[in-house]
ROFI-562519 format. One line per 8 residues: number of its first residue (from 1); their letters; for each residue x, y, z of C-alpha. Coordinates in steps of 0.1 Angstrom, whole numbers. Layout:
! residues N
NUM) a) X:Y:Z  ...
This chain:
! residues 458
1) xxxxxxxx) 0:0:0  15:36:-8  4:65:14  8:105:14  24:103:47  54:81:37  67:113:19  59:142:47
9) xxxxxxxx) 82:168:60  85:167:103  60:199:103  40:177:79  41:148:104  33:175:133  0:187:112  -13:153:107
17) xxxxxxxx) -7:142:142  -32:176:152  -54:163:121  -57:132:141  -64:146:173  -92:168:155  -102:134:140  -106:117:174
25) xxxxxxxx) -125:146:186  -150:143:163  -149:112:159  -152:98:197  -193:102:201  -200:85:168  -177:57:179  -182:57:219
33) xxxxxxxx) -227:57:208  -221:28:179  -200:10:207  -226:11:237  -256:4:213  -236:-31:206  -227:-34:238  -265:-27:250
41) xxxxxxxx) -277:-55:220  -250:-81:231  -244:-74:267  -274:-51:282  -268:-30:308  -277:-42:347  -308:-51:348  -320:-42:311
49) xxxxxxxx) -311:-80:294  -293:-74:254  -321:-69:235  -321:-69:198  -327:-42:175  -367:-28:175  -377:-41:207  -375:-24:241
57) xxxxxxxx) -351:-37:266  -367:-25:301  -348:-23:337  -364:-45:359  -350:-22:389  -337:11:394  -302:16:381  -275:-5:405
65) xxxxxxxx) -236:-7:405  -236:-33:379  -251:-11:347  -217:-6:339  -226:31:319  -214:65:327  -235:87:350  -267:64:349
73) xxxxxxxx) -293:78:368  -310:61:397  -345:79:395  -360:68:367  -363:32:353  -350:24:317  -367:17:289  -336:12:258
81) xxxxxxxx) -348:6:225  -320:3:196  -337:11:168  -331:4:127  -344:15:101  -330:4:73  -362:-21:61  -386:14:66
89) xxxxxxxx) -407:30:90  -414:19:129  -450:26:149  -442:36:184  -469:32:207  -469:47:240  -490:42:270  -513:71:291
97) xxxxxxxx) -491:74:320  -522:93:341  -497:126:346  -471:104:360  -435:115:346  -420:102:312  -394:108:291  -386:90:254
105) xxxxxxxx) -353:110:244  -343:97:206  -308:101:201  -288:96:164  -259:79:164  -235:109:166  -254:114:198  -274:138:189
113) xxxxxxxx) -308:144:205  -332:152:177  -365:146:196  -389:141:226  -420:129:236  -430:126:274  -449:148:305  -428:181:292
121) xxxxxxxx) -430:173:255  -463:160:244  -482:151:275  -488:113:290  -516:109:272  -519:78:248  -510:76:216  -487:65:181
129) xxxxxxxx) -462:76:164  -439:73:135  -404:70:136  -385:74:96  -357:67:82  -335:96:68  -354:114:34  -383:91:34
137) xxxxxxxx) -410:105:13  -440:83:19  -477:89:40  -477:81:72  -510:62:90  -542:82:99  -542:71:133  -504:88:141
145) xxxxxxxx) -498:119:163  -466:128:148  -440:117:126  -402:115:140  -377:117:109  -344:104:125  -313:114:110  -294:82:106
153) xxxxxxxx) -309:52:103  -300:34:135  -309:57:165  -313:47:201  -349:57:222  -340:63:257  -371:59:276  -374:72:318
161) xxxxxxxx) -403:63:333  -402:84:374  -404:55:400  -408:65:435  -385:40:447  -394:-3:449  -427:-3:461  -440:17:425
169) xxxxxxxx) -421:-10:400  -453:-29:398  -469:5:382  -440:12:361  -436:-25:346  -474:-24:339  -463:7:315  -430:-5:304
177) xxxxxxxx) -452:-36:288  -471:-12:269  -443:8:254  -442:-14:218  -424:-8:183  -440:-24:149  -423:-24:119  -450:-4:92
185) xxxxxxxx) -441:-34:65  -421:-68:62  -391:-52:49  -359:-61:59  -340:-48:83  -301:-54:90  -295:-81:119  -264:-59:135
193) xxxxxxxx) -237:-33:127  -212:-28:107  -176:-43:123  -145:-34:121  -121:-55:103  -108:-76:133  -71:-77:114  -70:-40:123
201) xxxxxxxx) -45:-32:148  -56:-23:180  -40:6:180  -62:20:148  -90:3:162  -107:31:169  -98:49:136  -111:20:115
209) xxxxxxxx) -144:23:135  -145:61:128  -140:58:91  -166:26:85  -192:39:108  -187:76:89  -197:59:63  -228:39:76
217) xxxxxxxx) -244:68:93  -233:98:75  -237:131:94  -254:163:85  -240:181:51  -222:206:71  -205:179:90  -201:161:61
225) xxxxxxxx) -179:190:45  -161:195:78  -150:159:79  -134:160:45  -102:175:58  -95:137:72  -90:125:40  -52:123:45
233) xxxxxxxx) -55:99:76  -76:75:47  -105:81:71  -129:87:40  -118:55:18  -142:34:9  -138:-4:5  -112:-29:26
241) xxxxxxxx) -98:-11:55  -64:8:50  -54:1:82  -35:-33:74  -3:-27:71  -4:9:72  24:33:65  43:38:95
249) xxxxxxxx) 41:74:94  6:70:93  2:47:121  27:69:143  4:101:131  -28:83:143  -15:72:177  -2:101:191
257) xxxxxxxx) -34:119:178  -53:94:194  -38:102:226  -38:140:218  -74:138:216  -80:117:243  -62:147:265  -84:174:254
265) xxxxxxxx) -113:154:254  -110:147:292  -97:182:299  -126:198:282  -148:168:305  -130:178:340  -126:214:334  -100:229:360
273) xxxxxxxx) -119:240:393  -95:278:385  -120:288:359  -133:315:376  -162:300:398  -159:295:438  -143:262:456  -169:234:453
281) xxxxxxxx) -191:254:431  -210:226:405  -207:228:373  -240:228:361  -242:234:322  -279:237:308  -262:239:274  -242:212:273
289) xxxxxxxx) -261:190:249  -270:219:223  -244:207:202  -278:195:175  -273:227:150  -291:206:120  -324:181:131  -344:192:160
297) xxxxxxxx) -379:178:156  -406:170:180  -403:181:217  -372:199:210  -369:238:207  -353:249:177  -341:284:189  -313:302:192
305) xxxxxxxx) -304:297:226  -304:262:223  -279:258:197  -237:266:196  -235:291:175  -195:277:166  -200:249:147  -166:235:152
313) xxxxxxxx) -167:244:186  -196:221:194  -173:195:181  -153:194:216  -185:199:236  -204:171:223  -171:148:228  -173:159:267
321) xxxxxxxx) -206:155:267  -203:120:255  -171:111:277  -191:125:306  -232:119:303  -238:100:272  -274:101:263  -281:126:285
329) xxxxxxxx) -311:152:279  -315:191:267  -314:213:295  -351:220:290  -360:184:298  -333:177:327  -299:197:341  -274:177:357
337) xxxxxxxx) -250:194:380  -213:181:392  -186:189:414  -152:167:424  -142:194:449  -157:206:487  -161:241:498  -121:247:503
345) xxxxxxxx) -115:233:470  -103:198:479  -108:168:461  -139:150:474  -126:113:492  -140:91:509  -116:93:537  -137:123:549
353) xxxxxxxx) -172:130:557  -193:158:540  -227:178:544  -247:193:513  -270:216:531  -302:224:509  -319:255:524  -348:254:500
361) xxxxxxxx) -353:229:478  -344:233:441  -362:248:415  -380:222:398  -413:211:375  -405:175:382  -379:162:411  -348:167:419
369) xxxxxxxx) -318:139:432  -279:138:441  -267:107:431  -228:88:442  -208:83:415  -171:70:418  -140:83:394  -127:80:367
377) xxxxxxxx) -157:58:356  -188:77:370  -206:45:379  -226:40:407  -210:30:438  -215:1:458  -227:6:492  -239:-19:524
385) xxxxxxxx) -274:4:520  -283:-1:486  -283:35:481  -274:48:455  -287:84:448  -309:110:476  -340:134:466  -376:147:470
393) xxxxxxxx) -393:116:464  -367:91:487  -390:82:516  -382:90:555  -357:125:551  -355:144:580  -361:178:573  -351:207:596
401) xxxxxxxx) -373:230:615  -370:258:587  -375:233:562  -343:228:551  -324:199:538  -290:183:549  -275:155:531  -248:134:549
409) xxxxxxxx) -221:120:522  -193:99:540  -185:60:537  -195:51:569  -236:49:581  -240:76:606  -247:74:641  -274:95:646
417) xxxxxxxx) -309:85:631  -312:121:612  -281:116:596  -287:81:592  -321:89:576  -304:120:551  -268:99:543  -257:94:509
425) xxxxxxxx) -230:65:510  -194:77:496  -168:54:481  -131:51:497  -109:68:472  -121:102:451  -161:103:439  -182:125:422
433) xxxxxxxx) -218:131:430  -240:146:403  -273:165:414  -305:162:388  -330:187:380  -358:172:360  -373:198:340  -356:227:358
441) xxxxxxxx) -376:263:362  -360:295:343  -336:304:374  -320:270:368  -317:275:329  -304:309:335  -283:307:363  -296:329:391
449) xxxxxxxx) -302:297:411  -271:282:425  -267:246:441  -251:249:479  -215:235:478  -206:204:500  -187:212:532  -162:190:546
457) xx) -170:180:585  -143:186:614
């Protein structure tokens, strides 16, 4: 094989190694969402059992230590659908949930959130829809609400149904049953994804995902043009792979842009606690997932405000998002809120015991929760108690005489029955707790309401 790098300069070496690193920014959602929808189809996650494509997969329990997925909440039971639609159009039916809280987030596979339906979105009244694939021109069925035109053909629903905790799973699996997906006609659809060549180095593993799963799912025309650039790391060939046996210069190019990109993408996912806000302030970014510039249908708000207005900007910003909270929602539908430090600025640990004193409770439509997440994972930690997450709707709080709220976060179960009643269990080494705000009022979304910071004890 002959390649364009075998004949660059050192500075042209340097550029491609940055033209890598781009790459892998890009690149990394695309390749981190095809890899969990696999992994959710062959493996499952916790409770939810692998579940093929066009069928939901749904938690049997709220979210425990062994869903091994970043920042997984523990409020809401799962509903996971992985859905294709390369054979045609799918009828979603969903269930009157009498008022009670829902969310059906659908997600490309570049992760972006392109629509809604739930409580906030379109109500919890009964009803079908139909889901499309990319240009499909044909008439949908009388009986449909709406039609959702996805902008890949293999996108993932994402379905929270509230649950007050075990005793309301009964209520919720009655639902769960009566979320359904029919194909509209026989046609056929693909039986999995596209694979790597497994004769691909590991090194370029991930860079022989990129380029055949670019070329799967294509992006949005803008992407499309902006991705062009990575045609001399062979990214956009088409055919057998051109990572057999690569060029050296190539293959040294791609590995240290790989970990180039890796850097920035967990810098810009752990920004530095110097950027200007106060020790243990959260970082609570309602914008974080507004990285969608091109397909925003149903139950999304195509405005302004709600989109990066730097296109390749949004680049890094959906990779963080990604690394940090894949599948997570639009600020409109939820905020999440994290912090690794206490009040003085130290690294939250185990080895000490905190409070998170709420005077008044958060500004919400919905509920609100702090949930235990260890580092660098962020998955739920394992605790004695079985607890994995504190909020409005957890059962026996003890709430101060002014109405106020402290949480107790330390590894060991309190003494005293208050604190026993308000404790959120903490790993032993470094953890990161992350507070939710399920459709957040304005003061949330524009910042004039700030969390309280965690305050180390002794």
């Amino acid at each position: 094989m002959t390649s364009r790098t075998s004949q660059s300069s050192a500075s042209g070496a340097d550029s491609l190694t940055d033209l890598a690193a781009d790459a892998y920014v890009y690149g990394y959602p695309l390749v981190f969402d095809v890899s969990m929808i696999s992994a959710f189809m062959h493996k499952g996650f916790g409770s939810l059992a692998p579940t093929p494509f066009n069928q939901f997969g749904h938690s049997t329990k709220l979210a425990t230590p062994d869903a091994h997925f970043v920042s997984v909440n523990n409020d809401t039971v799962y509903s996971i659908a992985q859905v294709d639609l390369s054979g045609g159009p799918i009828l979603l039916h969903v269930p009157d949930t009498a008022g009670a809280y829902y969310v059906l987030q659908f997600v490309d596979v570049w992760s972006n959130n392109f629509a809604y339906l739930g409580k906030r979105a379109t109500g919890t009244e009964e009803g079908d829809w139909l889901i499309v694939p990319p240009g499909w021109s044909g008439t949908a069925p009388d009986k449909v609400r709406g039609v959702i035109e996805a902008p890949t053909t293999v996108i993932s629903i994402v379905g929270r149904n509230a649950c007050d905790g075990p005793e309301d799973m009964p209520r919720v699996q009655a639902l769960q049953q009566r979320f359904t997906l029919t194909p509209l006609d026989t046609a056929t659809h693909r039986m999995g994804l596209p694979a790597p060549d497994p004769a691909v180095p590991e090194e370029l593993r991930f860079y022989e995902q990129l380029r055949l799963w670019m070329a799967n799912f294509p992006p949005p025309g803008p992407d499309q043009d902006y991705q062009k650039r990575f045609q001399p790391l062979e990214l956009l060939e088409e055919g057998p792979t051109p990572y057999v046996d690569a060029d050296p210069a190539l293959v040294k190019a791609l590995t240290d842009g790989l970990a180039a990109g890796k850097a920035r993408v967990e810098a810009a996912s752990n920004p530095p606690a110097d950027d200007g806000r106060p020790p243990g302030a959260w970082e609570a970014n309602p914008h974080l997932f507004d990285y969608n510039l091109d397909h925003l249908g149903i139950g999304t708000i195509d405005a302004p405000q709600w989109k990066i207005a730097d296109r390749e900007a949004s680049y890094l910003v959906r990779a963080a998002a990604a690394r940090a909270a894949l599948w997570g929602n639009h600020g409109y539908e939820a905020v999440y809120a994290h912090t690794f430090t206490d009040s003085d600025g130290e690294q939250l640990n185990g080895s000490r015991s905190y409070t998170l004193r709420f005077e008044q409770p958060p500004p919400v439509e919905s509920f609100w929760s702090v949930t235990m997440y260890d580092t660098p994972d962020y998955y739920l930690v394992a605790n004695p108690a079985g607890r994995y997450s504190l909020g409005d709707r957890t059962p026996g709080l003890a709430y101060d005489e002014d109405g106020s709220l402290t949480v107790v976060i330390q590894r060991e179960r309190p003494d005293s029955p208050a604190e026993a009643a308000n404790w959120l269990p903490a790993p032993e080494g470094d953890f990161r707790p992350m507070i939710r705000l399920y459709t957040p009022r304005q003061s949330v979304l524009d910042g004039t309401y700030q969390l309280p910071p965690i305050v180390a004890k002794g």
